[in-house]
Residue, then its C-alpha position, 0 to 999 in steps of 0.5 A: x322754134x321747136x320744143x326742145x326734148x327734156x328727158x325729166x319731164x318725159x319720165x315724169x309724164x310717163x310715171x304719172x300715166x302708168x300711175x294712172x293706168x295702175x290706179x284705174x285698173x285696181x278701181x276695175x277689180x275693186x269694182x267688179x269684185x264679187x260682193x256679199x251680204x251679211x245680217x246677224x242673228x242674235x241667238x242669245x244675250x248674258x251679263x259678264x263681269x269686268x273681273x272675268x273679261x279684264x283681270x281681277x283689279x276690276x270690280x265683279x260687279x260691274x256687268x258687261x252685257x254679251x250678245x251671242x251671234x251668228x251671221x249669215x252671209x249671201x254670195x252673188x251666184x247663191x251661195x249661203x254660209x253661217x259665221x258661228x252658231x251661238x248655242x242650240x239651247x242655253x242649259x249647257x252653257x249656263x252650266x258650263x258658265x257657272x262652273x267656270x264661274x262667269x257669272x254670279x251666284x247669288x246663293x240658295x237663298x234666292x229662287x233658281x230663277x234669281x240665282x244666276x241673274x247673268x244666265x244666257x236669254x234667248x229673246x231672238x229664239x236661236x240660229x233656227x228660229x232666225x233661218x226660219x223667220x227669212x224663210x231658209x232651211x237649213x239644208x240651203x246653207x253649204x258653209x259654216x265658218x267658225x270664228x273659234x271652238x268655244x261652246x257659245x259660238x258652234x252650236x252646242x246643245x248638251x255635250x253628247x253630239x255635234x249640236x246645231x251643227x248636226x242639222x246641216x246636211x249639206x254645209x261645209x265646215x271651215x274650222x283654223x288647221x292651226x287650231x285644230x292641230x293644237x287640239x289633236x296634239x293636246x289628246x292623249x288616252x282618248x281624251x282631248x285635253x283641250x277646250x273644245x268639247x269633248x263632243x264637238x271634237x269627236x264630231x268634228x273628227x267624224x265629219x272631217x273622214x266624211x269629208x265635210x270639213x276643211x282645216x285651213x288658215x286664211x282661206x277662201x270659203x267663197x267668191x268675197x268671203x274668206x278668212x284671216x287667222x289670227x290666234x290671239x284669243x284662242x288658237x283656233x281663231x279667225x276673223x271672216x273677211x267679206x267683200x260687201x257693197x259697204x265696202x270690206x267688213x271684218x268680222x274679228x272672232x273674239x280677238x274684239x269682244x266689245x268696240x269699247x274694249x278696243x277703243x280703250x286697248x283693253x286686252x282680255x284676259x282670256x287669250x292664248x298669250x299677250x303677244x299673239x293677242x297683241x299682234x292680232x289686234x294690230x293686224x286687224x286694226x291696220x287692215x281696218x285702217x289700210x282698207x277702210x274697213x267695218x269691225x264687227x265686235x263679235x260680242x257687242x249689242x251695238x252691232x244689233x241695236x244698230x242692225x235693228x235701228x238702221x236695216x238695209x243701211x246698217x253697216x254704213x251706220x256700224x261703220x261710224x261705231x267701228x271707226x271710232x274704236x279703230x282710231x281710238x286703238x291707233x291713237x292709244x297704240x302711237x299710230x296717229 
């Protein structure tokens, strides 16, 4: 005796193969997606206080270390880009350090070279002196993307030019438009009025009539490499996305200083408020969690320990460090 038809299972049987169908498809594109490297370079290491990263109920004296990066990023069909340039040289943000008070002053009485034990180090040489040591001028790399504007992430030498950004003769400069509108609105009489050195913003105004920057938001810079803006801890922050063979990587600006911080939902006092910090940090933790993904901590030596201890397979171990402060925010927040 024939079958007889039954409309219910039919359509069950049709949703479940275009399900399948779908599900296939997005693995192909998944699959065939262009895919990225990434490696650190570690241009600088200090100590700063819990009281300047957390608020004045902790304890000065409790020290955080704070590694200074820089990234370089390689595309399949050549392309090469730079995330942030840490600094040139260390006296001007030593000083700058100093006098917004980030480190401790121990007082005349002890020799210059013990007054400021937090001072920044440069025990890896600087973005330069890394290049070099993997054998790539800087007239290779076509892009630099800047997480944000603040001195110990685009390069700054002594506050008269563009500092290391200067040496890159054919790069592409992707800075926030966002951040950057709040910056020209800020200036008035000659003077920007922001916290973007003065220096820096003059040659960025200069090499934007040159037609070497772009000012976007969330933006592709390259097949498997774009950004996301976030704003949370200064306007012109953005996280770098990067499509790796570990899977998506997201590089968080300062919005994530130390996984630690994260893990504990500790929100840093410098931020542009708690609102927008707040919502930053969500978005990149459910985009962590949504599509599986690596945070790298823009300030943490865990992300370099890590890089030295595992080589080639360092971002599957980071992922571990990175899971753990994702799931740690989620549970903190109610998410889990």
């Amino acid at each position: 005796m024939p079958a007889m038809f039954n409309p219910t299972r039919t359509l069950v049987v049709l949703g479940a193969g275009v399900y399948l169908l779908a599900w296939a498809v997005h693995a192909q594109t998944k699959a065939v997606r262009p895919q990225v490297s990434i490696r650190p370079f570690h241009t600088g290491v200090c100590q700063l206080g819990k009281d300047h990263l957390l608020g004045p109920t902790h304890s000065a004296n409790d020290r955080l270390p704070f590694v200074i990066y820089s990234f370089l990023v390689e595309g399949t069909n050549g392309q090469r880009a730079l995330i942030d340039l840490g600094v040139k040289t260390v006296d001007y943000c030593n000083r700058m350090f100093v006098r917004y008070g980030l480190f401790r002053d121990l007082g005349p009485t002890h020799p210059p070279a013990e007054r400021f034990p937090d001072r920044i180090t440069q025990p890896h040489g600087n973005v330069f002196d890394q290049l070099r040591a993997q054998q790539i001028a800087p007239s290779e790399i076509g892009h630099l993307v800047f997480s944000h504007l603040h001195a110990d992430h685009h390069g700054m030498h002594d506050a008269t030019d563009g500092g290391a950004a200067e040496s890159f003769p054919k790069a592409m400069l992707h800075v926030s438009a966002t951040g950057w509108k709040d910056n020209l609105g800020k200036r008035k009489d000659g003077r920007w009025n922001s916290y973007v050195d003065f220096a820096f913003a003059d040659f960025l105004e200069r090499s934007s009539q040159a037609g070497r920057v772009r000012f976007e938001d969330s933006a592709t810079i390259f097949p498997g490499m774009r950004t996301l803006y976030l704003g949370g801890h200064s306007m012109c922050s953005q996280a770098v996305l990067l499509d790796t063979a570990a899977g998506l990587v997201i590089v968080a600006s300062d919005d994530v200083y130390l996984y630690s911080l994260l893990e504990e939902n500790n929100l840093p006092e410098i931020r542009t408020a708690p609102e927008k910090y707040r919502a930053a940090l969500d978005r990149l933790v459910r985009l962590a969690m949504t599509e599986h993904g690596t945070v790298i901590a823009m300030h943490d030596p865990l992300v370099w320990e890590t890089y030295q201890r595992a080589g080639k397979d360092w971002l599957p171990a980071l992922k571990l460090v990175s899971d753990r402060a994702v799931h740690g925010y989620a549970r903190r927040r109610g998410w889990e």
